[in-house]
VEXDREN-2710 file (C-alpha; in Angstrom, 1 decimal):
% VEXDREN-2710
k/r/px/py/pz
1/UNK/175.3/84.2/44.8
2/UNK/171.9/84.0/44.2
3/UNK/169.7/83.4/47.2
4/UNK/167.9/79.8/47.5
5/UNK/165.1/78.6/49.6
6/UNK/165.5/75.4/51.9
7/UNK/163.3/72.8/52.7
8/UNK/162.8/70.0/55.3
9/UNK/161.4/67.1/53.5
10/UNK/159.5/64.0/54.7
11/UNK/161.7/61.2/53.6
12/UNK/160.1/58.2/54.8
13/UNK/158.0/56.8/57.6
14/UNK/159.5/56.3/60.7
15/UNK/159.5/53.1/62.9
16/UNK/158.8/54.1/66.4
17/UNK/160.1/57.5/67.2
18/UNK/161.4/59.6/64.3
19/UNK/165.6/60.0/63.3
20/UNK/167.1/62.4/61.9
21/UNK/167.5/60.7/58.6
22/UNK/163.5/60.3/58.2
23/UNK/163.8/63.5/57.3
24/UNK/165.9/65.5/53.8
25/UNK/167.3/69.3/54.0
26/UNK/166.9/70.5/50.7
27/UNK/167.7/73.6/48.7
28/UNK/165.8/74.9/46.2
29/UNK/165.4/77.9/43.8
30/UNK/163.5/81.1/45.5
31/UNK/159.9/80.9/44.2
32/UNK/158.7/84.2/42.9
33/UNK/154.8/85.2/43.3
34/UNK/152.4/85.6/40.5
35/UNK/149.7/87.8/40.3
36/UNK/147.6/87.6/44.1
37/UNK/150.7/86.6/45.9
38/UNK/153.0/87.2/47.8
39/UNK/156.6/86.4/49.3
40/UNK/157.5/85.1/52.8
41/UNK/160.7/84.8/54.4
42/UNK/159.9/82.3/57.4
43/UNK/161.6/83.7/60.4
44/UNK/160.0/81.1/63.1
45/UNK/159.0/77.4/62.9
46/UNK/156.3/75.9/65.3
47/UNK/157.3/72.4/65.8
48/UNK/154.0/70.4/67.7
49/UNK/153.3/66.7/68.4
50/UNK/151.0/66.0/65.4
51/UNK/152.9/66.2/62.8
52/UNK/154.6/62.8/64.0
53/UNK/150.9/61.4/63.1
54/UNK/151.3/63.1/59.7
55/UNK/154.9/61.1/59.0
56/UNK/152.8/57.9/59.5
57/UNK/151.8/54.7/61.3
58/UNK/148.1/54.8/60.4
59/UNK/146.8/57.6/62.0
60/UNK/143.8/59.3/60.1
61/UNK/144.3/63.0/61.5
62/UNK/143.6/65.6/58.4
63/UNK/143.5/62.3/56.3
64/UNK/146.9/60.6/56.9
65/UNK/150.3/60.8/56.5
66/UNK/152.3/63.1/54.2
67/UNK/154.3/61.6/51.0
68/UNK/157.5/60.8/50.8
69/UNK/159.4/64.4/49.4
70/UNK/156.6/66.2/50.3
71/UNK/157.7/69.4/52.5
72/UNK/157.2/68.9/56.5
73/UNK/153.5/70.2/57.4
74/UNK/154.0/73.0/59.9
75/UNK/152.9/76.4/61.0
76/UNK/155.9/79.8/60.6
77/UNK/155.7/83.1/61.9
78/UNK/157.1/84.9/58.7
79/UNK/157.2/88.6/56.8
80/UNK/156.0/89.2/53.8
81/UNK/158.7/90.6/51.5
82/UNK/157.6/91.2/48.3
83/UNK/153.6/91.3/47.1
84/UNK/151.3/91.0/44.2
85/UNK/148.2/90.8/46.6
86/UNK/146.2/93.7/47.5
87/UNK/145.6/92.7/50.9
88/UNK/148.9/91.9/51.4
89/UNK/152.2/94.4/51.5
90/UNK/156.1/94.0/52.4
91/UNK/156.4/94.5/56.2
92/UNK/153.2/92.5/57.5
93/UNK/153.7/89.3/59.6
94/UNK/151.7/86.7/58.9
95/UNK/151.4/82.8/60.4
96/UNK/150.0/80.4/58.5
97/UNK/150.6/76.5/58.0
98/UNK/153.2/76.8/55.0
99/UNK/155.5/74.2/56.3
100/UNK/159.6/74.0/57.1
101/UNK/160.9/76.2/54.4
102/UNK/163.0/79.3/55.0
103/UNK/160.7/80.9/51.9
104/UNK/157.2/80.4/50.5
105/UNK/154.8/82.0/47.8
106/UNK/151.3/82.3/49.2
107/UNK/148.0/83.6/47.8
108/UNK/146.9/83.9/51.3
109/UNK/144.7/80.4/51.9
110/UNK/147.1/78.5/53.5
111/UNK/147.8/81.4/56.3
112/UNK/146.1/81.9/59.9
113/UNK/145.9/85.8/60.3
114/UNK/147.9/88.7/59.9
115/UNK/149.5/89.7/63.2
116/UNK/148.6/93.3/64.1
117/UNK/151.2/94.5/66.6
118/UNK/150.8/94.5/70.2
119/UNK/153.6/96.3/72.5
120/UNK/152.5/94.3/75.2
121/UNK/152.5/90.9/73.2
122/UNK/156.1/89.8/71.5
123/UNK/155.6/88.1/68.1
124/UNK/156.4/84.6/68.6
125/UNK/153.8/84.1/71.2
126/UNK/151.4/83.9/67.7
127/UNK/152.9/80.5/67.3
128/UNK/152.2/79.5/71.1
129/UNK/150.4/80.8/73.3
130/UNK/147.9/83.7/71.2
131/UNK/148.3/81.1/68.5
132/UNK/146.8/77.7/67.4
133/UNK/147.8/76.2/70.9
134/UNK/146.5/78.9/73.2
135/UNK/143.7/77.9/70.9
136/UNK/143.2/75.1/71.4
137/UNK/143.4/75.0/74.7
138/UNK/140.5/78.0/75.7
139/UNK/138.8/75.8/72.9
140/UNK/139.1/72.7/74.4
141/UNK/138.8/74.0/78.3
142/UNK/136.0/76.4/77.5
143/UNK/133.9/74.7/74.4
144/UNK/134.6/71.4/74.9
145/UNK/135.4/70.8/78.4
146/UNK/132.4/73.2/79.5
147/UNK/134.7/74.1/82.1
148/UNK/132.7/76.2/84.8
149/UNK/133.7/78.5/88.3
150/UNK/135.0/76.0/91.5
151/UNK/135.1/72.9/89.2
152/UNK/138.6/71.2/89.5
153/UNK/140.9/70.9/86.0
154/UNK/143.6/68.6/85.1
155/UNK/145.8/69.1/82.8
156/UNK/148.3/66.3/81.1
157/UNK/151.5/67.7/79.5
158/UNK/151.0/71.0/82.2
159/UNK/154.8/71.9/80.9
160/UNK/153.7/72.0/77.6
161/UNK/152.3/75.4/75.3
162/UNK/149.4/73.6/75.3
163/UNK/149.1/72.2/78.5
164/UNK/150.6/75.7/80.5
165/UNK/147.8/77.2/79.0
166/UNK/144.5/75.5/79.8
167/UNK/145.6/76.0/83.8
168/UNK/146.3/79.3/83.4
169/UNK/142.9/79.6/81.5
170/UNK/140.9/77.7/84.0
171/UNK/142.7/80.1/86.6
172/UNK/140.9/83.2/85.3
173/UNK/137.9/81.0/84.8
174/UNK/138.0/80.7/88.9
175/UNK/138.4/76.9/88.7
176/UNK/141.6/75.5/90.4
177/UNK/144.1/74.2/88.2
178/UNK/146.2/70.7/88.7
179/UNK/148.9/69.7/86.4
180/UNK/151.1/66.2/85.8
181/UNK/154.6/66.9/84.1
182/UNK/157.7/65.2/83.7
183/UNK/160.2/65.8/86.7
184/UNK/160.6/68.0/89.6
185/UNK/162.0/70.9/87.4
186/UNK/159.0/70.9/85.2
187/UNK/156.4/70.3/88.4
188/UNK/158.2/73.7/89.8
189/UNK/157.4/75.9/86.6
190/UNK/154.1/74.6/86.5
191/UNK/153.0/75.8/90.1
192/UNK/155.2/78.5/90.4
193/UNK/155.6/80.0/86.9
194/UNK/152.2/79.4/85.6
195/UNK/150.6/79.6/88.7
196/UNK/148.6/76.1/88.8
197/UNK/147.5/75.1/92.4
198/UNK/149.6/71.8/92.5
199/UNK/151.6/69.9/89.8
200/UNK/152.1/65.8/90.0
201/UNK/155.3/64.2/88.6
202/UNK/154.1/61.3/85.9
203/UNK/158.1/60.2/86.2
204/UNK/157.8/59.2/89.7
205/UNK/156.6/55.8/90.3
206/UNK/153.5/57.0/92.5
207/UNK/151.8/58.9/90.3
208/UNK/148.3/57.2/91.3
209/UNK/149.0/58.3/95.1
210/UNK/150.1/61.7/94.4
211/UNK/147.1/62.4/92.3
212/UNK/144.9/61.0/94.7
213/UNK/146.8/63.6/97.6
214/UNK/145.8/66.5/95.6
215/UNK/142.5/65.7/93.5
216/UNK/139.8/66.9/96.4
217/UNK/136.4/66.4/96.0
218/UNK/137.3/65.2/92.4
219/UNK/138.2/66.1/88.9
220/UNK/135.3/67.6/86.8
221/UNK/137.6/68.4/83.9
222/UNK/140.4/66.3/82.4
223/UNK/142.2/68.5/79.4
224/UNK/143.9/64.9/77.9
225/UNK/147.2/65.5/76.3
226/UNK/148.5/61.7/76.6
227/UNK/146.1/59.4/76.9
228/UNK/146.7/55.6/77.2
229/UNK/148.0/54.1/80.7
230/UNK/147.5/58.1/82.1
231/UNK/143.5/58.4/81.4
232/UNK/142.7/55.0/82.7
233/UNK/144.6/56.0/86.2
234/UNK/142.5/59.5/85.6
235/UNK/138.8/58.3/84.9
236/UNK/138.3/56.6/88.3
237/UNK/139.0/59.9/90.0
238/UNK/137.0/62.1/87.5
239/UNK/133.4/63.3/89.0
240/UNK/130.0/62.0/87.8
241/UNK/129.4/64.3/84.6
242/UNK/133.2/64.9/84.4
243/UNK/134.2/65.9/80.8
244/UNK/137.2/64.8/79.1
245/UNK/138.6/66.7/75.8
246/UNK/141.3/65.0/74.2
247/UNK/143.5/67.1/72.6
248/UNK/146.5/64.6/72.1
249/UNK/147.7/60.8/73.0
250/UNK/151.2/62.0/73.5
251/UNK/151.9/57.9/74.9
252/UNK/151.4/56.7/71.6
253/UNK/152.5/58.7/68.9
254/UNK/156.0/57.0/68.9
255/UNK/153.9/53.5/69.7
256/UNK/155.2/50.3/68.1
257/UNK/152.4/47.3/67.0
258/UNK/149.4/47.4/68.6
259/UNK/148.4/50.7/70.5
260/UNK/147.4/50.8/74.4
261/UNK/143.6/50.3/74.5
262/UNK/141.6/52.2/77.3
263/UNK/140.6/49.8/79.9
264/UNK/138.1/52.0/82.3
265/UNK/135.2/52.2/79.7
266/UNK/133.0/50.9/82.0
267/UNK/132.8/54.0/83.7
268/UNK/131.5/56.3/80.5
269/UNK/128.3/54.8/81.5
270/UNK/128.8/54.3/85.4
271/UNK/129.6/58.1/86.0
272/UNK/128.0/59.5/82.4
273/UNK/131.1/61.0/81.2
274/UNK/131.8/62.4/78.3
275/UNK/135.3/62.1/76.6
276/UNK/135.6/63.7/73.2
277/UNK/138.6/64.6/70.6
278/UNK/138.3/67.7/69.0
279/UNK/140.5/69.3/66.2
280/UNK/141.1/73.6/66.3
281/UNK/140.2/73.5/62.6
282/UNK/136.7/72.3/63.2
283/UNK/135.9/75.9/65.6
284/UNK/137.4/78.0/63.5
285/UNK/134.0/80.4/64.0
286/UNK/135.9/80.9/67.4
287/UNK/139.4/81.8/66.5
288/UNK/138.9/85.3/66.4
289/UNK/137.9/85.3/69.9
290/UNK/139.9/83.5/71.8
291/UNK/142.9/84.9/69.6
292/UNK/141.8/88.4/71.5
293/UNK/141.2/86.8/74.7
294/UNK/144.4/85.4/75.0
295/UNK/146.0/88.0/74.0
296/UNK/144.7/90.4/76.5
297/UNK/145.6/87.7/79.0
298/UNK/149.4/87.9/77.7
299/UNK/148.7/91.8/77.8
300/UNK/147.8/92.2/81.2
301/UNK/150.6/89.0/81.9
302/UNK/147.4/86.9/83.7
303/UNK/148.9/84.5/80.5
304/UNK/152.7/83.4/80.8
305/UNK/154.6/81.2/78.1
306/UNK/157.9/79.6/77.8
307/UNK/159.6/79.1/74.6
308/UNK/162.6/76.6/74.1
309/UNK/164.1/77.7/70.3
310/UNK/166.2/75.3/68.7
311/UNK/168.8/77.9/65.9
312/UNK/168.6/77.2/61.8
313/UNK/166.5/74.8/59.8
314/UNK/169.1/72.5/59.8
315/UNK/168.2/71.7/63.7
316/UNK/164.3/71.3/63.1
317/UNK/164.6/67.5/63.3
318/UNK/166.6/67.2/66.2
319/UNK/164.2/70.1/67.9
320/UNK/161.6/67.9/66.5
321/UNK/162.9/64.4/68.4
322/UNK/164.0/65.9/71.2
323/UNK/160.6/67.6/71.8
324/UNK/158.6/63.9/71.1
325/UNK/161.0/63.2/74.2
326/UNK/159.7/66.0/76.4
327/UNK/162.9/67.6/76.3
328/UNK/161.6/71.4/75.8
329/UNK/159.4/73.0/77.9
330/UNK/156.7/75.0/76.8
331/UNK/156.7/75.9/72.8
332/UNK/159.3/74.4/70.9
333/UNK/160.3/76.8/67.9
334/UNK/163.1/77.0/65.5
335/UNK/164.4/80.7/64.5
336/UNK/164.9/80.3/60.9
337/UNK/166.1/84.2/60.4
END
């Protein structure tokens, strides 16, 4: 039987959180590289919160939503298997954006980087935590934040490969490290996993108090996975100068008719802070270094991940829903091989 490649398709736009029919599994013929390319075989999906912005609802990020039948935007971990590319040869790992396909032809433009093998770092932490979201958070923490020694972080979404990172950053940064998750199990692996100084639980009903308990002489950074309800309760605690990157508005993704709008504005001007979103793909000068930081931090295990995997393509849009819920923790990948 001849081998085929299969696809997750965008199907149509969901209303409110995504279903597992808003998305098609495919099959289709194994594409074959030209001259300057090069075959993958996929062997791990990344699954992250902004491609529910890409399926819809008006969003503008990387200018809008996909088409209907257009393969699922996503980044792989995959192996080159057969090559008509001088840079590129059969046995090299690669991770680049090429989308929820078990196979893809690539002429190297849509990838990332070429992995070059660590002993001390395992291969799918290049879709977490030495990849585009341990990125994004030493980006956010350390170019956007302006995060400096004995300031106080706060991280939204601590649990998250995203989140779990910019504490454990700011930790080696000598700044002390708080974190709001979902649940007591969560709150535990923040603290005692990934080593942040205290944890709050956003599922609890007093999440203002606890905050408050645990927030000092203030907040100078606030790493802003969720936005919404969660930065107004933040911004009256941040410190004059405070600086806010906004990586994510996790609340509102899934967010039917009119979206939550931010209420403490006033205090932009009252305390001069500075809130700003930012996008990886617009530091991509820094990549290189932060890809060798954090892996040295892996290395030297001053950098710890956790990885929930979801088995076969055929699961990626249940991983998918389920991690819009906040049911993984850490980085939610799908072995595809």
């Amino acid at each position: 039987m001849t081998e085929m490649n299969r696809q997750v398709l965008f199907r149509r736009e969901p209303r409110g959180l995504p279903v597992v029919d808003d998305f098609e599994i495919v099959e289709t013929p194994m594409p074959e590289p030209g001259e300057g390319q090069f075959l993958i075989a996929n062997q791990y999906l990344s699954l992250d919160p902004y491609m529910r912005m890409l399926m819809g609802g008006g969003w503008m990020f990387r200018g809008g939503a996909m088409t209907p039948g257009q393969v699922m935007v996503g980044r792989t971990l995959g192996t080159v298997i057969e090559s008509r590319h001088p840079d590129y040869k059969p046995g090299d790992t690669v991770v680049g954006r090429v989308g929820w396909q078990t196979h893809v032809v690539s002429d190297g433009s849509d990838l990332d980087f070429k992995i070059t093998p660590r002993d001390d770092v395992t291969a799918t932490a290049y879709l977490g935590a030495c990849g585009s979201n341990g990125a994004t958070a030493w980006v956010g923490l350390k170019l956007v934040g302006g995060a400096k020694a004995g300031e106080t972080v706060l991280v939204s979404a601590a649990a998250g490969s995203v989140g779990s990172a910019v504490g454990q950053i700011a930790k080696t940064m000598d700044c002390r490290a708080i974190g709001i998750a979902g649940g007591p199990e969560k709150c535990r692996i923040v603290t005692e996993e990934f080593g942040f100084d205290a944890c709050c639980d956003y599922k609890r009903d007093d999440l203002k108090a606890q905050l408050a308990a645990v927030a000092g002489d203030g907040i100078d950074v606030y790493f802003d996975n969720v936005g919404a309800e969660m930065l107004d309760m933040v911004m009256p605690m941040l410190n004059r100068r405070a600086r806010v990157p906004v990586c994510g508005v996790l609340s509102q993704y899934n967010a039917e008719g009119e979206r939550y709008g931010v209420k403490n504005t006033r205090l932009l001007f009252d305390k001069s802070l500075r809130l700003e979103g930012f996008l990886l793909a617009d530091f991509q000068d820094s990549w290189d270094q932060a890809r060798a930081d954090l892996e040295n931090l892996v290395g030297e295990d001053r950098l710890r991940y956790r990885e929930t995997i979801a088995e076969g393509l055929d699961n990626a849009p249940e991983a998918f829903i389920g991690m819009l819920q906040g049911r993984n923790i850490g980085k939610q990948l799908v072995q595809l091989a």
